[in-house]
Residue, then its C-alpha position, 0 to 999 in steps of 0.5 A: x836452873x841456877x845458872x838462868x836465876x843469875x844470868x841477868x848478874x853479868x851484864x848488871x855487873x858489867x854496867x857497874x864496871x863500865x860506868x864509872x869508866x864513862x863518868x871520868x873526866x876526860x882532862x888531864x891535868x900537869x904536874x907541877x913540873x909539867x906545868x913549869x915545862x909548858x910556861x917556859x916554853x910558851x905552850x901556856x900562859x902565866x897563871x897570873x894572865x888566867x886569874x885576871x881573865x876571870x876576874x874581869x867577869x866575876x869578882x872573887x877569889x881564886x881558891x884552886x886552879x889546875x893547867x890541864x890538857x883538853x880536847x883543844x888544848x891546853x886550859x886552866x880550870x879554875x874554880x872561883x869563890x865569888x863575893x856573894x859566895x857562888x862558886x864559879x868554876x872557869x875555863x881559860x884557854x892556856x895558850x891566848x887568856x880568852x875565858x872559854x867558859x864559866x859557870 
């Protein structure tokens, strides 16, 4: 009887267990060497090349921006503080500078 009362415990803790699981960003971000390792080996452009492809569409300043390795490559995340102060959070493709998305 008591066993019955608490079956419906496992799968509830097994769903708590596994969702953070799913929730967590899949991208992986560098370490600072890492970083240095992938721009000295053209893999990446400089940061200073990614900062200037968002600020051709927001005004702003950039406040945090991490080189990290997505499903197509590598890409800076950055996340900009815009003048009327939205944040923005950007992705630009590491390897060419296009801005891929920003919102």
């Amino acid at each position: 009887m008591q066993i019955a009362r608490l079956s419906w415990l496992l799968p509830v803790a097994g769903a708590l267990w596994v969702l953070p699981a799913l929730a967590a960003d899949p991208v992986r971000c560098l370490s600072p060497d890492q970083r240095r390792g992938a721009i000295a080996a053209h893999r990446a452009l400089p940061l200073s090349q990614a900062i200037a492809a968002v600020k051709a569409q927001a005004a702003g300043e950039v406040v945090r921006a991490r080189l990290c390795e997505g499903s197509g490559g590598l890409v800076y995340m950055l996340t900009v503080l815009a003048r009327d102060g939205k944040v923005i959070r950007a992705t630009v493709d590491a390897a060419n500078g296009n801005l891929l998305s920003g919102r």
